[in-house]
C-alpha positions as CSV (number, residue, x, y, z in Angstrom):
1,X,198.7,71.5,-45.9
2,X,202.0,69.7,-46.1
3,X,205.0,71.5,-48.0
4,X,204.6,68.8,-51.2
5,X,200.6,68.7,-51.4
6,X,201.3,72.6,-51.9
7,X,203.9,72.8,-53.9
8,X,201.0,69.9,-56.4
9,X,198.5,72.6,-56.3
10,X,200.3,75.4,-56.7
11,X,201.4,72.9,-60.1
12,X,197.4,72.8,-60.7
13,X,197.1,75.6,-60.9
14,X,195.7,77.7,-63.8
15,X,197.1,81.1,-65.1
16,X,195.2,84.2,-64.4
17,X,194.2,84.4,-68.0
18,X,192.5,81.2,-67.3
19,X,190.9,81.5,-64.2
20,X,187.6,83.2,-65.5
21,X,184.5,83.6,-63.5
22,X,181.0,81.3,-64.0
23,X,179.7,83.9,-66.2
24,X,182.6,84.3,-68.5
25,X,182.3,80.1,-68.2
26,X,178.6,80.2,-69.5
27,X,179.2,82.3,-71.4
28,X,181.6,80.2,-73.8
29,X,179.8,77.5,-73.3
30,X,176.7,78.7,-74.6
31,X,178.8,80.8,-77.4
32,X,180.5,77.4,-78.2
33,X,176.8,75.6,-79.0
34,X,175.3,78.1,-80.3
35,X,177.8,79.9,-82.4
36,X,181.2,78.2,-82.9
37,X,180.7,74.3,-83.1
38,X,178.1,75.3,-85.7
39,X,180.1,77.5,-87.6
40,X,183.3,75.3,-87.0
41,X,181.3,72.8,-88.5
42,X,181.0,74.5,-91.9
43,X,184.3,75.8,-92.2
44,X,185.0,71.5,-91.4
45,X,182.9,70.6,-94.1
46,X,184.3,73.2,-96.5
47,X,188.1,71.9,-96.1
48,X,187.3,69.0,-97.5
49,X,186.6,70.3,-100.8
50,X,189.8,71.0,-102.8
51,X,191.2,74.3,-103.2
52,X,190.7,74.2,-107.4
53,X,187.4,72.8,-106.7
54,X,186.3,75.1,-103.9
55,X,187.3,78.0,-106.5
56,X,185.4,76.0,-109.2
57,X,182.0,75.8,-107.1
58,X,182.4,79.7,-105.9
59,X,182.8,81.1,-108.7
60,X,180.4,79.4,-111.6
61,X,178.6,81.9,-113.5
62,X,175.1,81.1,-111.5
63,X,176.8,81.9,-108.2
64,X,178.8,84.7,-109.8
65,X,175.0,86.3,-110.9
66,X,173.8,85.9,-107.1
67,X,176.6,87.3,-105.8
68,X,176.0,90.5,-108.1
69,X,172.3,90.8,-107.1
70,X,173.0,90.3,-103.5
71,X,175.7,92.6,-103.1
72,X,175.0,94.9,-105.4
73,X,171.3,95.5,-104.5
74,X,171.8,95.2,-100.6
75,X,174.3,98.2,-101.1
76,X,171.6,100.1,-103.1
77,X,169.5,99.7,-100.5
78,X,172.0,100.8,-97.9
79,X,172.9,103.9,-99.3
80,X,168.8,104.8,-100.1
81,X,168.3,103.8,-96.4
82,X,171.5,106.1,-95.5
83,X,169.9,108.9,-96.5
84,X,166.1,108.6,-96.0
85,X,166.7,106.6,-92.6
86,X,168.9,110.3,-91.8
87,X,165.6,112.2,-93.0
88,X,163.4,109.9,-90.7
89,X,165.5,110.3,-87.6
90,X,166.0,114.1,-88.0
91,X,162.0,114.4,-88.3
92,X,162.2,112.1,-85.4
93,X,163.9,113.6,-83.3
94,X,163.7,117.2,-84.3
95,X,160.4,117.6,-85.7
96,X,156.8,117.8,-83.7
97,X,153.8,116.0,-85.8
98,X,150.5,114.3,-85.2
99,X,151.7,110.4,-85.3
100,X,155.0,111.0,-84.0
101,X,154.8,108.5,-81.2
102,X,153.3,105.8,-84.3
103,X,155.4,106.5,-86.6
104,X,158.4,105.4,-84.1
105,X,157.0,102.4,-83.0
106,X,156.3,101.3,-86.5
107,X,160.0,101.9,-87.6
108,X,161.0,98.9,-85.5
109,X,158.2,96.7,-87.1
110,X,160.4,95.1,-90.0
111,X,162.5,93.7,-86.8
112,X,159.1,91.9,-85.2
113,X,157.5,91.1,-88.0
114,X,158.1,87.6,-89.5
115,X,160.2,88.2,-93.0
116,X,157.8,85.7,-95.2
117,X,155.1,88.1,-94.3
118,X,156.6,91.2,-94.8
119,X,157.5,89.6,-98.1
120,X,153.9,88.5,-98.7
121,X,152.8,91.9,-98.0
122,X,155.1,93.4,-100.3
123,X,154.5,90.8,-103.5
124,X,150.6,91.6,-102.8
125,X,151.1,95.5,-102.7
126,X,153.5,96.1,-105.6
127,X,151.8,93.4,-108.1
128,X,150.4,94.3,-111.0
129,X,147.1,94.4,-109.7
130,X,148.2,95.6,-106.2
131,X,148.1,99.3,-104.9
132,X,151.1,100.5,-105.6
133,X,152.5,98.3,-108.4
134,X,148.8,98.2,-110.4
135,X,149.6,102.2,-111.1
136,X,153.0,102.0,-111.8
137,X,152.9,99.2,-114.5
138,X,149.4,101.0,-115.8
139,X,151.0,104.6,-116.2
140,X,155.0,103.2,-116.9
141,X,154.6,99.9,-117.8
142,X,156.9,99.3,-114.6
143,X,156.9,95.6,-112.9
144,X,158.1,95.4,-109.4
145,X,157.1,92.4,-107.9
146,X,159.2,88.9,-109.2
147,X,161.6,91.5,-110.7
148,X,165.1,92.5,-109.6
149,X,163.4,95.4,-108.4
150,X,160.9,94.2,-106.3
151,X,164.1,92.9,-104.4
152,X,165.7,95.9,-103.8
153,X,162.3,97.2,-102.4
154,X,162.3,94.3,-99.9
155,X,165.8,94.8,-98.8
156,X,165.0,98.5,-98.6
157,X,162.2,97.2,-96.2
158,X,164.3,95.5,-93.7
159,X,167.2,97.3,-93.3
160,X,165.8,100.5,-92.8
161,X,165.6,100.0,-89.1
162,X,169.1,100.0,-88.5
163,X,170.2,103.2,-90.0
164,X,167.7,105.1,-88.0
165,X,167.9,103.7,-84.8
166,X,171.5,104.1,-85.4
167,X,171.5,108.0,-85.9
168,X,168.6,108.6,-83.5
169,X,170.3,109.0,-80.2
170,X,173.3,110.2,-81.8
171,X,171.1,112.8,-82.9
172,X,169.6,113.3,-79.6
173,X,173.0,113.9,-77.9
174,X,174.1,116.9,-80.2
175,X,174.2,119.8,-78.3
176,X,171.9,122.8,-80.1
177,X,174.8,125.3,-79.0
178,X,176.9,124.4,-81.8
179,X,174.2,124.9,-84.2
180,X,173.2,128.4,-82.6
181,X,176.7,129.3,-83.0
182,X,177.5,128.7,-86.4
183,X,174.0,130.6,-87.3
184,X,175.3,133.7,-84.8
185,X,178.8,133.8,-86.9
186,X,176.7,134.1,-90.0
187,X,176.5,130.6,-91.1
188,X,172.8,129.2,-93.1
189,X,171.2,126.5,-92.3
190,X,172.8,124.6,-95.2
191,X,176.0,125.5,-94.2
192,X,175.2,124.5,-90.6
193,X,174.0,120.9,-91.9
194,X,176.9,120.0,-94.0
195,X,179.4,121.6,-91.3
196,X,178.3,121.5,-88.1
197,X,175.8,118.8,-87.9
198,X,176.5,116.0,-90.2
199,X,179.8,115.5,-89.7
200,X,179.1,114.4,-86.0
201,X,176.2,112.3,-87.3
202,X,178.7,110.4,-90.0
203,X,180.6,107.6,-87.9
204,X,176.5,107.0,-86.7
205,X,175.3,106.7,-90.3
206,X,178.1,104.8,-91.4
207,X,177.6,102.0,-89.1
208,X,173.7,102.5,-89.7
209,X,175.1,101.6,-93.3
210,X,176.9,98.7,-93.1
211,X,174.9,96.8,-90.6
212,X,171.7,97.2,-92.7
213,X,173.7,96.4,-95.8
214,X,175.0,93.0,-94.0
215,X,171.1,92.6,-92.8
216,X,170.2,92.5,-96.5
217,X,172.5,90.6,-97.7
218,X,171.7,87.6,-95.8
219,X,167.7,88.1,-96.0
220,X,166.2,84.9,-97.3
221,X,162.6,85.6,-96.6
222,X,161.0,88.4,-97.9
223,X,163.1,88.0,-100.7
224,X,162.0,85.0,-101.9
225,X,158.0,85.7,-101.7
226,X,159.0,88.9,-104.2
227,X,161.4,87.5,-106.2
228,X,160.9,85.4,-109.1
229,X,163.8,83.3,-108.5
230,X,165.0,83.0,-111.9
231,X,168.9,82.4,-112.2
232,X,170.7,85.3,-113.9
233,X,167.6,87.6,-113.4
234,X,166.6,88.1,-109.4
235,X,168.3,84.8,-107.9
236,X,169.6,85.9,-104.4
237,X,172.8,83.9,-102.8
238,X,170.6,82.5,-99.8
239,X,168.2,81.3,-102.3
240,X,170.5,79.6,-104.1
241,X,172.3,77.5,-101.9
242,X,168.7,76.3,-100.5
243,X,168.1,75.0,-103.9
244,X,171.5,73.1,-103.7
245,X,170.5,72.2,-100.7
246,X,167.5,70.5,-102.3
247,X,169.2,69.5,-105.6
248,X,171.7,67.2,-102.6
249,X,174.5,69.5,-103.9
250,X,176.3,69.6,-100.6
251,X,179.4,70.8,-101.4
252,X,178.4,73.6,-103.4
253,X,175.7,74.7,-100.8
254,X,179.4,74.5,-98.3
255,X,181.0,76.4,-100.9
256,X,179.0,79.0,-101.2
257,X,177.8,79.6,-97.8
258,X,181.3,79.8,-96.8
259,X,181.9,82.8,-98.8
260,X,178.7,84.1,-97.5
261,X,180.2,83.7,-94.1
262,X,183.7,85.4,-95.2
263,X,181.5,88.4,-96.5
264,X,180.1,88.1,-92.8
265,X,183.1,88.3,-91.0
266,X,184.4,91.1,-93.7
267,X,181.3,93.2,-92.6
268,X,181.6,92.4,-88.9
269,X,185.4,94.0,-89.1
270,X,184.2,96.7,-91.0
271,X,181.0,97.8,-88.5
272,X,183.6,97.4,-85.2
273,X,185.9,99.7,-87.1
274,X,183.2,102.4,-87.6
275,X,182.3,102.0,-84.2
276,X,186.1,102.4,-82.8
277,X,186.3,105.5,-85.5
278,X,183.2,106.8,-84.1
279,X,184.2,106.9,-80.4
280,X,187.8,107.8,-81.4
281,X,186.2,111.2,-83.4
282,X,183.5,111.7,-80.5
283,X,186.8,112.3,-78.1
284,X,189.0,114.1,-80.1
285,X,187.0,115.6,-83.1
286,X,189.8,117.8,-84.0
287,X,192.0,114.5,-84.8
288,X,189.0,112.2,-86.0
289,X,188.3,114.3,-88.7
């Protein structure tokens, strides 16, 4: 090659930083159609709206309601699947039953199983009439389906996944010679739980937390078969910006979904963080905590 045909490429040519390999390439690419372009394409849409009347269209008192029963019931049911999803994964994990084997398997069905059935299945069990929600309004006069807390069961439903399979192998990995230690210095099993155990299980259950409280957030279809759909009452965010979708209310269905997405983003942050946290206090304990 002569002197100036070298001197051009070595012109051409890319920094390291650029230079990636065919994977890192398709990789991009496919993150670019899949994820970005779409999501570029909202936050497009939503910049064309006005900053007073982006404001306006977030914050009307019908979105304001779905935005309480959203948030406010998906954290309910993340803290109720914080603690039973720790109850399932110690019995799990720790305990020796007939089932076992079934009973893990089945913990992963909310993840296979379509979410319009699961919330069919729901609507028909905890219905007036149904098996569980026949007794309860009978003895308590207590309505569950097509009521705000027919949604919190449904969220409940398919979120718990992620807080057990969260703590599970976390749980696995603890070492039983802490535990025997604390209860040869004269420690109870209480006092081992809270101490010993559960503070090596928290950055686990934490993150077990938060991505089943995203998960439920953004659930759409369970809900909906369960929920009556009423504004103000049991009207869910996702629900509502279909039925802008339908009412050819564009830019509020922008509107709103973008702040979905910003509560998306929020929650991604925040489930990285625990996860960071959680390595960080798995190497240094002493420091973590």
């Amino acid at each position: 090659m002569t002197p100036v045909l070298l001197v051009r490429a070595r012109r051409l040519e890319l920094p390291s930083w650029l230079q990636l390999s065919w994977s890192w390439r398709i990789t991009w690419l496919y993150m670019a159609f899949v994820l970005f372009l779409p999501l570029g394409a909202l936050a497009l849409k939503a910049a064309s709206v006005s900053p007073d009347q982006f404001w306006r269209l977030a914050t009307t008192p019908e979105a304001l309601a779905t935005y309480r029963v959203s948030f406010g019931l998906s954290l309910l049911a993340a803290l109720l699947n914080g603690v039973f999803g720790l109850v399932i994964a110690w019995a799990l994990v720790r305990c020796s039953f007939p089932g076992r084997r079934l009973l893990d398997a089945l913990i992963d069905l909310p993840f296979a199983l379509p979410t319009a059935v699961a919330g069919l299945a729901l609507a028909a069990i905890y219905s007036t009439n149904g098996w569980i929600g026949g007794p309860l309004f009978a003895l308590f006069g207590l309505k569950v389906s097509f009521t705000w807390l027919g949604v919190a069961i449904a969220m409940v439903f398919i979120s718990l996944p992620f807080v057990v399979r969260s703590v599970e192998p976390v749980l696995e990995a603890l070492e039983r010679d802490q535990e025997e230690a604390a209860w040869c210095l004269g420690a109870s099993p209480r006092q081992t739980l809270i101490k010993v155990v559960l503070p090596q299980l928290m950055p686990a259950i934490l993150a077990g937390v938060a991505q089943g409280y995203s998960r439920a957030v953004g659930e759409y279809g369970s809900v909906v078969m369960i929920s009556s759909n009423v504004p103000f009452k049991d009207l869910i965010t996702p629900t509502l910006i279909i039925q802008k979708l339908e009412e050819y209310d564009f830019e509020a269905a922008t509107v709103i979904g973008m702040v979905m997405l910003g509560f998306s983003l929020v929650s991604l942050l925040m489930i990285n963080g625990l996860q960071v946290w959680g390595r960080h206090w798995e190497a240094n304990p002493a420091t973590g905590a």
